[in-house]
N, CA, C and O atoms as a printed pandas DataFrame, in Angstrom:
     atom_number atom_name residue_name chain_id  residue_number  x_coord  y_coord  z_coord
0              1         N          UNK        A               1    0.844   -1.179    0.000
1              2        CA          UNK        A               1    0.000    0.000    0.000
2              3         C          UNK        A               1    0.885    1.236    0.000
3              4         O          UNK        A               1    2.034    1.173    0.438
4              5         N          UNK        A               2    0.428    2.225   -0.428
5              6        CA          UNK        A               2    1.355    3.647   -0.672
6              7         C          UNK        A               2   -0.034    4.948   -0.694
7              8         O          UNK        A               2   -1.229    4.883   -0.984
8              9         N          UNK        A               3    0.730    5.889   -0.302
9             10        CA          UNK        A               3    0.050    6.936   -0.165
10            11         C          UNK        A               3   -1.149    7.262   -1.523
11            12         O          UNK        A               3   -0.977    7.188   -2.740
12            13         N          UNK        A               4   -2.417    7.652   -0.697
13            14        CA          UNK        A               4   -3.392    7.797   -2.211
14            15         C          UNK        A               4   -3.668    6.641   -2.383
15            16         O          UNK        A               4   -3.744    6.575   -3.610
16            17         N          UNK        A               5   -3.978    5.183   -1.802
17            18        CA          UNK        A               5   -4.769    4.068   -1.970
18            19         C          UNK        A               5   -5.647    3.675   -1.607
19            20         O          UNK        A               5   -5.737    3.199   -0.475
20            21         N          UNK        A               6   -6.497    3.730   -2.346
21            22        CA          UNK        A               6   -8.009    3.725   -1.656
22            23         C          UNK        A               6   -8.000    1.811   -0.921
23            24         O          UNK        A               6   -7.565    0.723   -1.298
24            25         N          UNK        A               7   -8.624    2.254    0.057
25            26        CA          UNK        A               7   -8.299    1.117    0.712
26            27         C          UNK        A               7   -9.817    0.474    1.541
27            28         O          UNK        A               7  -10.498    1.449    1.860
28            29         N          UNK        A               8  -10.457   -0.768    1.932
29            30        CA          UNK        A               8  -11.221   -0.973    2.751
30            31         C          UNK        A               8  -11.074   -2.729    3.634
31            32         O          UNK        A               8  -10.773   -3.779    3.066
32            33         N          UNK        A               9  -11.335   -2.580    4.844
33            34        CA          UNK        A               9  -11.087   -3.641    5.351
34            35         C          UNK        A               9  -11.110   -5.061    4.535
35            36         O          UNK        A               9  -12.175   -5.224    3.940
36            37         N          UNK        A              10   -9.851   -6.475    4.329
37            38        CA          UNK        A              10  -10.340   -7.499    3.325
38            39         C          UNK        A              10  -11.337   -8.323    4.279
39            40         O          UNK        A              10  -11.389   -8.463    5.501
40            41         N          UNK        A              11  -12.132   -8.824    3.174
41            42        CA          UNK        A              11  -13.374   -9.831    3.673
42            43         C          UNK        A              11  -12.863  -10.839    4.810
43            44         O          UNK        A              11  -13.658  -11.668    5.253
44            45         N          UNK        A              12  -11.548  -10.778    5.288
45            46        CA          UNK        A              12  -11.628  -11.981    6.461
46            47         C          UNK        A              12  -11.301  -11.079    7.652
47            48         O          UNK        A              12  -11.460  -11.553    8.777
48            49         N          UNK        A              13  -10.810   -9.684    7.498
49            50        CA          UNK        A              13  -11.285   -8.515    8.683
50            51         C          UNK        A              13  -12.381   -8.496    9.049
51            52         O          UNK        A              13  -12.787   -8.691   10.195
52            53         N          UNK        A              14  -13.319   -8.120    7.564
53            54        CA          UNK        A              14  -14.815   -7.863    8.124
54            55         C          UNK        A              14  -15.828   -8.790    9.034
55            56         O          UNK        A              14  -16.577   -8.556    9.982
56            57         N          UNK        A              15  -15.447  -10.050    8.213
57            58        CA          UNK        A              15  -15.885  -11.592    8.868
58            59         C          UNK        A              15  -15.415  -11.941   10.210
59            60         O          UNK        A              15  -16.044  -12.708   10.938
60            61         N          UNK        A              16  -14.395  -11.424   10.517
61            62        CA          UNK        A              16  -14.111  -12.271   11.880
62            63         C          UNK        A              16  -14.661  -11.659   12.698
63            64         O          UNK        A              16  -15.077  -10.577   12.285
64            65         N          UNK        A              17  -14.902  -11.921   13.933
65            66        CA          UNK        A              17  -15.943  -11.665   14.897
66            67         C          UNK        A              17  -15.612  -10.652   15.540
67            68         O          UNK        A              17  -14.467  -10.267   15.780
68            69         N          UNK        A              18  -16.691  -10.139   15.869
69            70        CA          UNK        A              18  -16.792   -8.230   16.331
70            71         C          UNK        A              18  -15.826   -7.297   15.341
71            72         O          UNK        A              18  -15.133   -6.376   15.774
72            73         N          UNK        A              19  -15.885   -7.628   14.157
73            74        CA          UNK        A              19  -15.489   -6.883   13.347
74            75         C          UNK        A              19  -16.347   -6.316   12.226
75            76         O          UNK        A              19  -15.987   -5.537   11.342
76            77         N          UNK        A              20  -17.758   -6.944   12.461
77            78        CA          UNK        A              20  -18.780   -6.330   11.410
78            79         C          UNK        A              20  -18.878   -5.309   11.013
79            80         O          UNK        A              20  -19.026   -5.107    9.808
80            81         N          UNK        A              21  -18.813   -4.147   12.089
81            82        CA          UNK        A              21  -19.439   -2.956   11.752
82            83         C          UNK        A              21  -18.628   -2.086   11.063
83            84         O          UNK        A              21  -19.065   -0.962   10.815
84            85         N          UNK        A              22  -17.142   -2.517   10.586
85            86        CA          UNK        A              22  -16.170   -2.289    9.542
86            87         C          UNK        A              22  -16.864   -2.618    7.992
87            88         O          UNK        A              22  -16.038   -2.663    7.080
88            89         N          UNK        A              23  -18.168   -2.828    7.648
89            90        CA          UNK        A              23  -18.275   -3.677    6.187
90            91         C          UNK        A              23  -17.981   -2.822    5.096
91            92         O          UNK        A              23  -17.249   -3.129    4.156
92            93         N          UNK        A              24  -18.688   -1.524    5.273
93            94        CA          UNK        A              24  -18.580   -0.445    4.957
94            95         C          UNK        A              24  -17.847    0.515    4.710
95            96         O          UNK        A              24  -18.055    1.213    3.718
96            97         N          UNK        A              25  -16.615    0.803    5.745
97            98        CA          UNK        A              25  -15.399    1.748    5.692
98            99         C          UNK        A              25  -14.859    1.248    4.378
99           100         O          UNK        A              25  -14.697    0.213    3.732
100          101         N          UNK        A              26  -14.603    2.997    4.323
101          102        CA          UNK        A              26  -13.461    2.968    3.003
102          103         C          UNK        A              26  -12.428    3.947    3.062
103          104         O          UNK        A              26  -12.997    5.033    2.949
104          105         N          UNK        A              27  -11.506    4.077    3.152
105          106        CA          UNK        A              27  -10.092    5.052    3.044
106          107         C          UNK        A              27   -9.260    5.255    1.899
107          108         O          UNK        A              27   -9.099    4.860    0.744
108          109         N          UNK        A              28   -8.809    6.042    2.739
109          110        CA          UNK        A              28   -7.063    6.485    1.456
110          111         C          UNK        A              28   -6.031    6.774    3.013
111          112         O          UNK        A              28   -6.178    7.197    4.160
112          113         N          UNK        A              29   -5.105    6.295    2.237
113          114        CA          UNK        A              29   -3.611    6.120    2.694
114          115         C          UNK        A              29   -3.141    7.523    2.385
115          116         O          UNK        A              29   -2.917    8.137    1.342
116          117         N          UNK        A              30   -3.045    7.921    4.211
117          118        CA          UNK        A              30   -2.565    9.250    4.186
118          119         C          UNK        A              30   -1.201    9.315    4.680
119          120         O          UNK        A              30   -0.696   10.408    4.424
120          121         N          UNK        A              31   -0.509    8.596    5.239
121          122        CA          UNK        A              31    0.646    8.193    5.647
122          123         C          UNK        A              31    1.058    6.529    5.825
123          124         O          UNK        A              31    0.386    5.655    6.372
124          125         N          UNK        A              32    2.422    6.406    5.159
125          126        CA          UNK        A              32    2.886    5.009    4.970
126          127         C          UNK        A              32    4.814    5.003    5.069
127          128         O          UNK        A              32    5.715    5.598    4.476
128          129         N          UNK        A              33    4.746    4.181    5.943
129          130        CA          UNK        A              33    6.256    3.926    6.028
130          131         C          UNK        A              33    6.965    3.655    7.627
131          132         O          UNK        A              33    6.501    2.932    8.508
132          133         N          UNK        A              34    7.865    4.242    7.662
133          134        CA          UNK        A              34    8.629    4.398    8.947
134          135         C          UNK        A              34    7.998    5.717    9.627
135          136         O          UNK        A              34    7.919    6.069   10.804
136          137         N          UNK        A              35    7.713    6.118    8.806
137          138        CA          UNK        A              35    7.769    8.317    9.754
138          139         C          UNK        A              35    6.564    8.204   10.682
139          140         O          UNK        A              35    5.523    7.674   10.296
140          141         N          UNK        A              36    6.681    8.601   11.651
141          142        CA          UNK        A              36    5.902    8.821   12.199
142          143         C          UNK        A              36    5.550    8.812   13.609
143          144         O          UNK        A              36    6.282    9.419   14.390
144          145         N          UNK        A              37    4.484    8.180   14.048
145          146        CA          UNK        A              37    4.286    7.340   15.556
146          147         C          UNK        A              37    5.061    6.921   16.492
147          148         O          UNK        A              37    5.380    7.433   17.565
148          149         N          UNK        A              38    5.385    5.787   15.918
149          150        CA          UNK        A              38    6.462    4.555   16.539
150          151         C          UNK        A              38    7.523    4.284   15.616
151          152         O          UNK        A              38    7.716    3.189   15.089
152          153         N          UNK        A              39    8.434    5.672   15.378
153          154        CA          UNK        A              39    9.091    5.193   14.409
154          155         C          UNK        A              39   10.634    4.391   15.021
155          156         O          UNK        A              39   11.410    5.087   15.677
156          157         N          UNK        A              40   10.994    2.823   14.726
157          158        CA          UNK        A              40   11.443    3.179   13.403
158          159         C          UNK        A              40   10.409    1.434   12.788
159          160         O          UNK        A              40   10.900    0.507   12.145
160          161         N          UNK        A              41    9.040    1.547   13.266
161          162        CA          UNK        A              41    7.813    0.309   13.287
162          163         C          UNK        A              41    7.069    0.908   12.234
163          164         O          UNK        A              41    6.629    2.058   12.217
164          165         N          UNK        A              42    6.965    0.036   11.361
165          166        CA          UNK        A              42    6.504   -0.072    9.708
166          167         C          UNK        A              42    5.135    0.364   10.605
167          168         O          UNK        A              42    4.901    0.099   11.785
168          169         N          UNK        A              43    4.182    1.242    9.488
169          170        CA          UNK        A              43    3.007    1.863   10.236
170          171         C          UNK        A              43    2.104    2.562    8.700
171          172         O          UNK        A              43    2.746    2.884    7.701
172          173         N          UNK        A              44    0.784    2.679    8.768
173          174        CA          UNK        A              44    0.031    3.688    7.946
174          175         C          UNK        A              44   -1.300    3.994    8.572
175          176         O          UNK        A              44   -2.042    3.227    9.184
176          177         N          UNK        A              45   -1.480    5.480    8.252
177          178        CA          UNK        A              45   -2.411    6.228    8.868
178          179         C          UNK        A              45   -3.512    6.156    7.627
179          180         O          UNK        A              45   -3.124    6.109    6.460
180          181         N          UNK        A              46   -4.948    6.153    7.990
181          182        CA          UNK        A              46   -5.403    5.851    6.892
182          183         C          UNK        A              46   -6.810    6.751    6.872
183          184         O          UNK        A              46   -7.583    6.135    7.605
184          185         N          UNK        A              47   -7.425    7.846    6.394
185          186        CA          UNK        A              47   -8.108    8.319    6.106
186          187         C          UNK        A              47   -9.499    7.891    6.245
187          188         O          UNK        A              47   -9.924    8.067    5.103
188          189         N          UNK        A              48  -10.538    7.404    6.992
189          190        CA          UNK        A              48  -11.848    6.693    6.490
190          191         C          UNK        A              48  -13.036    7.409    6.419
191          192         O          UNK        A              48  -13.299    8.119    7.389
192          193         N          UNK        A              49  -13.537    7.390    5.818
193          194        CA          UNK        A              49  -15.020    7.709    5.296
194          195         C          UNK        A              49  -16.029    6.806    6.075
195          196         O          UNK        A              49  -16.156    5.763    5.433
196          197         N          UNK        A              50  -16.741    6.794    7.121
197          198        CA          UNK        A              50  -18.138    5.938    7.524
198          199         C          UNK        A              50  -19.275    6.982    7.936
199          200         O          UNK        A              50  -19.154    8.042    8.550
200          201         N          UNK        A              51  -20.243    6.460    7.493
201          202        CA          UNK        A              51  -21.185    7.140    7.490
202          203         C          UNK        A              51  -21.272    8.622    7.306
203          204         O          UNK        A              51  -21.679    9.244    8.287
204          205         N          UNK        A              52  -20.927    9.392    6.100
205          206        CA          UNK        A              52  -20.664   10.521    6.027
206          207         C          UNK        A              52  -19.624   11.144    6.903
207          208         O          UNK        A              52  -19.475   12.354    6.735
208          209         N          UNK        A              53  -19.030   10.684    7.619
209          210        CA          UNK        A              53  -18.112   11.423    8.703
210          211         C          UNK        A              53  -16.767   10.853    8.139
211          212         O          UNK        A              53  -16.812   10.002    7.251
212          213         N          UNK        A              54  -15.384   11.371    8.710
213          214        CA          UNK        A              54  -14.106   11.027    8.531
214          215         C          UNK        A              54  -13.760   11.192    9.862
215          216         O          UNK        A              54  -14.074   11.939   10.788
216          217         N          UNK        A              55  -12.708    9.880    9.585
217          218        CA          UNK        A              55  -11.663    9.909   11.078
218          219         C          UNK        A              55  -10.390    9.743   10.623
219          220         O          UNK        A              55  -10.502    9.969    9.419
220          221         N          UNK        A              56   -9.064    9.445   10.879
221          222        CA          UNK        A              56   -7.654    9.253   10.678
222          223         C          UNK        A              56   -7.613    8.486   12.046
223          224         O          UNK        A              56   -7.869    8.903   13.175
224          225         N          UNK        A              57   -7.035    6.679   11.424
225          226        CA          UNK        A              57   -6.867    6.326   12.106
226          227         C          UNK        A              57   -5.427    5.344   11.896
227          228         O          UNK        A              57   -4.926    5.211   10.779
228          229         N          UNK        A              58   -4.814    4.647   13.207
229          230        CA          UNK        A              58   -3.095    4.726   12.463
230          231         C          UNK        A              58   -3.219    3.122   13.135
231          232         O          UNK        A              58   -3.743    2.725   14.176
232          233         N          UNK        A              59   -2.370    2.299   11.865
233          234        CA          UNK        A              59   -2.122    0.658   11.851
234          235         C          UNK        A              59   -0.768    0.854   12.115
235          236         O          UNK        A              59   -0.287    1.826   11.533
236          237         N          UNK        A              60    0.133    0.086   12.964
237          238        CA          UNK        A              60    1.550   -0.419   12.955
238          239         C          UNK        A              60    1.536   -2.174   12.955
239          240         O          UNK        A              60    0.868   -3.112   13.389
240          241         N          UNK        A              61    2.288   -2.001   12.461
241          242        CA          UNK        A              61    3.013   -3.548   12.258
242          243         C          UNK        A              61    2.996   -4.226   13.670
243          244         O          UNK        A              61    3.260   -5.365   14.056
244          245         N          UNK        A              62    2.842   -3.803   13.897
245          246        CA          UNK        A              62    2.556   -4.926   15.170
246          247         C          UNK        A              62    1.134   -5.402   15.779
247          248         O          UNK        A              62    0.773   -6.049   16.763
248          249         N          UNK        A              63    0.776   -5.025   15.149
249          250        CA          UNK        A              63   -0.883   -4.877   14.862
250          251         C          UNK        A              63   -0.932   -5.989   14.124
251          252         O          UNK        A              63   -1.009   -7.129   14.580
252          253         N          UNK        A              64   -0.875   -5.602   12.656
253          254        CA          UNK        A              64   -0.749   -6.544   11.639
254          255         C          UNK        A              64    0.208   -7.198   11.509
255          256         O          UNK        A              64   -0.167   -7.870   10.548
256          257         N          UNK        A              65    1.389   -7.616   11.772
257          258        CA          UNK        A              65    2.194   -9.220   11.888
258          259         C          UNK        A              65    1.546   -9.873   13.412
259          260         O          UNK        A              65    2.079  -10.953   13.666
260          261         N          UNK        A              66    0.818   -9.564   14.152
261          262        CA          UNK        A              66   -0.063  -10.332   14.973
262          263         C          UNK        A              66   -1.556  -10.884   14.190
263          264         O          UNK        A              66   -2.491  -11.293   14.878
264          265         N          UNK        A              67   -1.601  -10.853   13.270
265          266        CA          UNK        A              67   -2.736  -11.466   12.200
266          267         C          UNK        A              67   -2.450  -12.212   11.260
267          268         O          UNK        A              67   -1.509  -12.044   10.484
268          269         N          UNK        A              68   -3.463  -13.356   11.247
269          270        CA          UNK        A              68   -3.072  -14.939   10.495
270          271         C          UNK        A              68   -3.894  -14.595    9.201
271          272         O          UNK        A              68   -4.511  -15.560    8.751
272          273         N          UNK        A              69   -4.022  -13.467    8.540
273          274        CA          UNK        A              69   -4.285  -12.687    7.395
274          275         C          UNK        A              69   -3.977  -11.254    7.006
275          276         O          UNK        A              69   -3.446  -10.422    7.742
276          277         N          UNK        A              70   -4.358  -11.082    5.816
277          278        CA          UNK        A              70   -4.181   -9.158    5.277
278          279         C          UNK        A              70   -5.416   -8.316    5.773
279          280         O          UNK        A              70   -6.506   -8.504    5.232
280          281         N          UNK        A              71   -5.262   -7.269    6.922
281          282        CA          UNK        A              71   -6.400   -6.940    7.080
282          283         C          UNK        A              71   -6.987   -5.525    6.095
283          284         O          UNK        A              71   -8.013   -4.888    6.335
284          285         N          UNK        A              72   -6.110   -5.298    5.065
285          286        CA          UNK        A              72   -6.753   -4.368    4.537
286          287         C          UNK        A              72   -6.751   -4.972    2.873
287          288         O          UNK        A              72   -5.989   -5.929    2.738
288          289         N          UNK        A              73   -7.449   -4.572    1.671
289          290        CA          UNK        A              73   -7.096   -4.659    0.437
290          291         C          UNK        A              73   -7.782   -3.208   -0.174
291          292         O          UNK        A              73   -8.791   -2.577    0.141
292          293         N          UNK        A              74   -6.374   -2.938   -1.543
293          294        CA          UNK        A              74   -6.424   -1.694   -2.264
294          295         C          UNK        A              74   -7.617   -1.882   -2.913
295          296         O          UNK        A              74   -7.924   -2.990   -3.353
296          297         N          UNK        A              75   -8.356   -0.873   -3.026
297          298        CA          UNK        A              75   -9.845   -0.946   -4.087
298          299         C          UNK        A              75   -9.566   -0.076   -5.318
299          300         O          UNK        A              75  -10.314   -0.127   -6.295
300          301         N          UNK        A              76   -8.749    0.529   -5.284
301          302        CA          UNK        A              76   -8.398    1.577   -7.066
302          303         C          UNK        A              76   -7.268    0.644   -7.696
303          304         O          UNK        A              76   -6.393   -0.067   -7.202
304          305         N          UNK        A              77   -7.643    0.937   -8.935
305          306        CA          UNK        A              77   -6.602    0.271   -9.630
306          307         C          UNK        A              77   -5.297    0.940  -10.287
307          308         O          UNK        A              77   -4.468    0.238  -10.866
């Protein structure tokens, strides 16, 4: 993923349990890389759209290499 990717939770995020109310969100990748947070922990901040409203909310790798899947997939081509 890289900055400007429209992005929304993949179908085995949304599916796994107490994760429903994600079906919907959709983002863009507003920050990606090292910079940031917890740097020097691979990380992206991600823009979302739900229900007419926006939030910025931030994934690190440690997040996601604790998951036995991809929890996000790019939707633009």
């Amino acid at each position: 993923m890289k900055i400007g990717d429209m992005v929304k939770f993949s179908k085995e995020h949304r599916t796994s349990p107490g994760h429903e109310y994600v079906e919907d969100w959709v983002g863009i990748i507003v920050e990606a890389g090292f910079t940031g947070f917890h740097k020097p922990i691979d990380e992206v901040r991600i823009m979302w759209t739900i229900h007419g409203k926006t939030m910025i909310s931030h994934y690190d790798e440690i997040w996601w290499l604790g998951l036995n899947y991809e929890p996000f997939e790019v939707i633009n081509d």
